[in-house]
MARBAGU-453296 format. One record per residue (C-alpha): residue in one letter; y, z negated, x negated. Coordinates in pm, whole numbers, padded with zeros to 5 digits, always signed. Example, Ala and Ser with C-alpha at 12.3 -4.5 7.8 and 13.67 -1.06 7.14 Angstrom:
MARBAGU-453296
A-00450-00780-01230;S-00106-00714-01367;
This chain:
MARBAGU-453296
X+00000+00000+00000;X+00361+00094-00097;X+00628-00154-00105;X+01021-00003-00149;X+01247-00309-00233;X+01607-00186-00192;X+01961-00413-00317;X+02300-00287-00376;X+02288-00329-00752;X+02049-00490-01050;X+02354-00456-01308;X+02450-00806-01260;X+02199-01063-01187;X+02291-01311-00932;X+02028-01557-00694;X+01930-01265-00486;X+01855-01007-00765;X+01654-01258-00935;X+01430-01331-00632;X+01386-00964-00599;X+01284-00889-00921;X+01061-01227-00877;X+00884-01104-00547;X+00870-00697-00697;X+00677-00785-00976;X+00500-01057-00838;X+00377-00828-00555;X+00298-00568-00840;X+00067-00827-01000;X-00104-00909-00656;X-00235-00544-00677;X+00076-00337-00422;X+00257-00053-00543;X+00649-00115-00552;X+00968+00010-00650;X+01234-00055-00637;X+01540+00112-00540;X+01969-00012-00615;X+02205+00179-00440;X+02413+00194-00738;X+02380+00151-01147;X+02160+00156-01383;X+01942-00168-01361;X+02001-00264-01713;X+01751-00483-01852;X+01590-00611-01509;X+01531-00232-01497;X+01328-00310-01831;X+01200-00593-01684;X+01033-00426-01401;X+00880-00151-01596;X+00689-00361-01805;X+00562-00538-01505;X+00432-00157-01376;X+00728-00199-01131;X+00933+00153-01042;X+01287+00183-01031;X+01528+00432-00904;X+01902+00420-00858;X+02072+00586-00544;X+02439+00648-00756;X+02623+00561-00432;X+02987+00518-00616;X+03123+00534-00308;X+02939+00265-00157;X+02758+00378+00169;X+03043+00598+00261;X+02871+00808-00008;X+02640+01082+00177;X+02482+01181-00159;X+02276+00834-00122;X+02190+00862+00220;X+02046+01209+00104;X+01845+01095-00165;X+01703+00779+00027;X+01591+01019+00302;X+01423+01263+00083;X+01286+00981-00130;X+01080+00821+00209;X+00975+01118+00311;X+00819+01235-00005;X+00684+00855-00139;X+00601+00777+00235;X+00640+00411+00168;X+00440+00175+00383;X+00731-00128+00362;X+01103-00045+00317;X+01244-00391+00225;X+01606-00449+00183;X+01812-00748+00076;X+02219-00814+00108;X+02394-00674+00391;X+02495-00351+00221;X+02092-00274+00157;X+01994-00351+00480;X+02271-00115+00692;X+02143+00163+00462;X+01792+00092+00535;X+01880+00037+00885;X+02097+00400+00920;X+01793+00560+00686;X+01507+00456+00942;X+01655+00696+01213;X+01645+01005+00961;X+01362+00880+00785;X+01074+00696+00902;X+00919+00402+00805;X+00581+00149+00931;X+00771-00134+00858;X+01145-00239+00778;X+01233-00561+00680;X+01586-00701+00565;X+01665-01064+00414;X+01987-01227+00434;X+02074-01457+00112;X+02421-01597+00210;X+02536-01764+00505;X+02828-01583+00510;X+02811-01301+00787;X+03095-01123+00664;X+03390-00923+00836;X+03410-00826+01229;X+03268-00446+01128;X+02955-00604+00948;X+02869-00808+01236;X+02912-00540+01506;X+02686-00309+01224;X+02382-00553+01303;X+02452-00549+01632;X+02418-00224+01677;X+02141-00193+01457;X+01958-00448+01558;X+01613-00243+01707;X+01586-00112+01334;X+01441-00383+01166;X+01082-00515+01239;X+01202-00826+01102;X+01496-01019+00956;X+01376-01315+00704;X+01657-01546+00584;X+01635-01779+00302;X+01724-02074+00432;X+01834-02229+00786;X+02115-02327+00652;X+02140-01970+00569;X+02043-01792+00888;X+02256-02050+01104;X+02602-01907+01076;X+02417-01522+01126;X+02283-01667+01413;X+02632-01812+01585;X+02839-01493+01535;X+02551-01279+01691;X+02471-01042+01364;X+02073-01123+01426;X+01891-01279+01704;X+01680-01581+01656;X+01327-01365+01837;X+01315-01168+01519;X+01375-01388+01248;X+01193-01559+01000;X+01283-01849+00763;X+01101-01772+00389;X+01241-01931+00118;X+01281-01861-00210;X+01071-01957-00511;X+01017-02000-00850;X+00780-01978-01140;X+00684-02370-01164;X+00485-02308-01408;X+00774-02130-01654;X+01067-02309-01529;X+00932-02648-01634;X+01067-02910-01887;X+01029-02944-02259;X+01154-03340-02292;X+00907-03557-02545;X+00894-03848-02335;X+00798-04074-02604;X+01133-03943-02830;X+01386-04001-02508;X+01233-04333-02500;X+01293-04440-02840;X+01686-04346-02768;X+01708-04533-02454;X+01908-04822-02580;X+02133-04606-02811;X+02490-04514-02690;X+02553-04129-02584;X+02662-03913-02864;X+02724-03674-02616;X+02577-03597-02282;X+02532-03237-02260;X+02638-03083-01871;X+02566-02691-01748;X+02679-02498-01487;X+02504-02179-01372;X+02647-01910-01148;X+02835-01591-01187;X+03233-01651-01249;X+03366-01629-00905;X+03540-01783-00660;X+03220-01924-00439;X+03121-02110-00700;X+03473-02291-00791;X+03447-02351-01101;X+03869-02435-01113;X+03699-02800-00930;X+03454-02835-01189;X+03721-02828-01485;X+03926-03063-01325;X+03637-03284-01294;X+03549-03251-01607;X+03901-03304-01780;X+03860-03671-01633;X+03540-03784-01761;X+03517-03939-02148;X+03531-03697-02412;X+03152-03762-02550;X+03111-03512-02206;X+03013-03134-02321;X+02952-02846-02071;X+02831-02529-02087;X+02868-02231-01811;X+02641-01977-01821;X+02773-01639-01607;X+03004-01385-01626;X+03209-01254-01330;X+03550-01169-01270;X+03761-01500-01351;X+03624-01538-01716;X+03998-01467-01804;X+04140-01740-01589;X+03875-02013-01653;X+03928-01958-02013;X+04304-02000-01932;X+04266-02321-01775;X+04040-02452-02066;X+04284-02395-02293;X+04584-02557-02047;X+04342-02871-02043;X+04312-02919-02416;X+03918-02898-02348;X+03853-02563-02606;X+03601-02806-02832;X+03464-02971-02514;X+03364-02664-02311;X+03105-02313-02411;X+03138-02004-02180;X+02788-01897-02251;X+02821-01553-02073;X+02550-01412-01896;X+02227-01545-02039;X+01865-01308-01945;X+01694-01658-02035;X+01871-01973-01905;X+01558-02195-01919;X+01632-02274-02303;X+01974-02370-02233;X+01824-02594-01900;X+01597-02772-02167;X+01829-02869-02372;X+02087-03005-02096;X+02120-03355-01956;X+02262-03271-01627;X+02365-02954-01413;X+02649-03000-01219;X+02686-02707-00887;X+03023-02664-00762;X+02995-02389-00500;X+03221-02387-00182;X+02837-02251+00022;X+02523-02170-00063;X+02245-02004+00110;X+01982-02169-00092;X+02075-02239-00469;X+01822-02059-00715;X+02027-02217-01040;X+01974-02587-00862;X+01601-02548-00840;X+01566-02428-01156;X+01706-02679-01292;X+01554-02900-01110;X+01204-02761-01196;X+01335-02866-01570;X+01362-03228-01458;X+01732-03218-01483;X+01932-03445-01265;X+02191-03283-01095;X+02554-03343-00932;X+02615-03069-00639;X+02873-03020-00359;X+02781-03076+00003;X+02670-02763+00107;X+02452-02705+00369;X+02250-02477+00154;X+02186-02744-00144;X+02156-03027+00138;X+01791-02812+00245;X+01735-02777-00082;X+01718-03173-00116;X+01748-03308+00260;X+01668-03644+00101;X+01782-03690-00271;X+01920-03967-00428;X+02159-03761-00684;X+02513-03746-00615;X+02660-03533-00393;X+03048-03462-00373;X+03269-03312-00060;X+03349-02897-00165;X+03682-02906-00367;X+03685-03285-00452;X+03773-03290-00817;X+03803-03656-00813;X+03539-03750-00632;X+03276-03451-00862;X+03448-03655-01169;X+03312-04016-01013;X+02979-03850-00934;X+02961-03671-01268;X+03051-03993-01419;X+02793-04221-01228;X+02498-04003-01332;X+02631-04033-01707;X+02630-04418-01723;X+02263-04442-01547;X+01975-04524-01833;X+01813-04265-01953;X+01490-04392-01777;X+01653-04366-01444;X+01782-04001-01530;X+01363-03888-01616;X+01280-04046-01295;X+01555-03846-01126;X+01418-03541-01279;X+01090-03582-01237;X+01147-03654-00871;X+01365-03327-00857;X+01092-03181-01009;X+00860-03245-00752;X+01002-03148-00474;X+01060-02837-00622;X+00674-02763-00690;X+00544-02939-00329;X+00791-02654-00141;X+00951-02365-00338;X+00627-02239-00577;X+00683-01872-00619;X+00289-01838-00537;X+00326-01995-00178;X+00609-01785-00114;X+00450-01519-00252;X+00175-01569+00006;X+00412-01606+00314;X+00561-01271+00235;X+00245-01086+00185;X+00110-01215+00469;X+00421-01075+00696;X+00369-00750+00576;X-00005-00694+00628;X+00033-00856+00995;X+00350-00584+01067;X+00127-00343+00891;X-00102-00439+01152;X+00150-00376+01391;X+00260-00078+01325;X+00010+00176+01210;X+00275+00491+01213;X+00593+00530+01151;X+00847+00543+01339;X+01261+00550+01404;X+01303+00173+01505;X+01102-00155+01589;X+00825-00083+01828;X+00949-00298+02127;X+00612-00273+02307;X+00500-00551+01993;X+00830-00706+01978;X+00706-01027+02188;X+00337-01057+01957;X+00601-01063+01653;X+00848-01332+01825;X+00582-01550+01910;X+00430-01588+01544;X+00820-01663+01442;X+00917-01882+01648;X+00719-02185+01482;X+00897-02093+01141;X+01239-02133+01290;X+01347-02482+01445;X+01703-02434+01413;
């Protein structure tokens, strides 16, 4: 069986693109044939990536976004001639294309996944809408995700499915020698080494975190690892702060699990999150974390211990950041481990891997042709298998 995995871009790497390029080549090495296709770029090295992991890519060169006919083109002669058996699409601009493309192009099964809770502008939302007998399903990653989706009407809760993302527990893991942190558990901090992970835009707020961080004692070092388009600024309010020797712009890193290992504590700033891949990564390192109350992290960790700050609160991110600093070293391992472990009991790539696989053999089942939209006639069978999933 054929899977097509279609995103916007694979040039920069963000939560979604990773999970992608987690479930393409993870579905590769569960014996399916996938590729995948961006609508624009060149995949850089997750283009790499993929090949090595027998994964095919293929770019759409829409420059013009999907106001570009040239994409819509190739898309449509690409289905018809690969006849795959699963278009999947993920982000909003993905999943209109693969919505529009079904109608000239037909597919068994289309699936889209939404990764942020925010729904967008007034024209996106009416695009669902009218779209919305395309898709044979809509998976979100999160509740917290789906919710706001829900409210403005974009997707309907009958044909939606809550899958959320995962991780390789087994490679994102930590490298700590128990024994050595325990022989330094009565010494005073040299340092205590913070990170921040998350591409340099506005979401994330990282203008919070730096005035957090200009308050707490100067043994404090952090490192952000991302690039986006406020480098420029960020490194301008570094330098306002006097905090040049204090703070590392790391840039965009292919490997952040090194730079997890060798942390003390990851600190999450974002304004919303859908559900935060950086945060349960590190968490799967046994790092203790500081994040802002977003409803995304909150599902993450409905029941954690580890601070948590109101969205823009400088002051109160510096008191949290501060807190987790002065806490024995003991008490920060158990803190990670128990991050850890929550991690493992709910967000293992395998079980998600499962879930997913799973969907698409019982739509499969569903749908043995193809055709221009969702068959309606199975509409109800699919509803009723969701509907246990949901709970919102």
């Amino acid at each position: 069986m054929h899977i097509a995995y279609l995103i916007p871009t694979l040039d920069h790497i963000g939560g979604a693109e990773r999970q992608l390029i987690s479930l393409a080549t993870g579905m590769a090495r569960r014996g399916w044939r996938v590729t995948v296709i961006a609508l624009r770029g060149d995949g850089g090295h997750a283009a790499q990536t993929l090949s090595i992991a027998n994964v095919s890519f293929l770019s759409l060169e829409m420059r013009k976004g999907l106001l570009d006919p040239r994409g819509w083109s190739r898309l449509r002669r690409w289905i018809n001639a690969a006849k795959p058996d699963i278009v999947h699409a993920h982000l909003a601009q993905a999943a209109l294309l693969a919505r529009g493309i079904r109608m000239l192009a037909p597919c068994r099964v289309l699936i889209d996944t939404i990764h942020s809770p925010a729904p967008g502008t007034a024209k996106r939302r009416l695009a669902y809408r009218l779209s919305s007998s395309a898709p044979d399903m809509v998976t979100a990653v999160s509740r917290a995700c789906a919710q706001p989706w829900l409210r403005a009407r974009a997707i309907r809760s009958s044909e939606l499915l809550i899958i959320p993302n995962g991780i390789d527990i087994a490679r994102w893991k930590s490298t700590r020698d128990p024994a050595n942190e325990a022989s330094r558990s009565c010494c005073p901090p040299s340092s205590f080494r913070w990170i921040a992970v998350g591409r340099l835009d506005p979401v994330k707020d990282y203008e919070t975190l730096l005035m957090a961080f200009s308050m707490l004692p100067l043994f404090a070092r952090l490192a952000i690892a991302g690039c986006g388009p406020l480098e420029n600024d960020l490194r301008r309010r570094v330098a306002e702060l006097g905090m040049q020797d204090r703070v590392e712009f790391l840039g965009f890193q292919e490997d952040i699990r090194p730079f997890l290992q060798n942390s003390d504590g990851f600190v999450l700033t974002s304004r919303w999150e859908g559900l935060p891949i950086a945060l349960m990564e590190a968490s799967a390192c046994e790092l203790p974390a500081v994040f802002t109350e977003t409803s995304g992290a909150r599902e993450l960790f409905p029941f954690s211990t580890l601070p948590v700050v109101p969205v823009g609160d400088s002051a109160a991110l510096a008191v949290a950041m501060k807190s987790l600093m002065q806490l024995p070293k003991s008490r920060l391992r158990e803190l990670g481990q128990t991050g850890r472990q929550e991690i493992v009991n709910r967000f293992d790539q395998q079980s998600v891997l499962t879930r997913f696989e799973n969907l698409y053999r019982q739509l499969l089942m569903m749908n043995p042709y193809p055709s221009r939209q969702r068959r309606k006639a199975e509409s109800a069978g699919q509803s009723a298998t969701c509907s246990s999933e949901i709970n919102l």
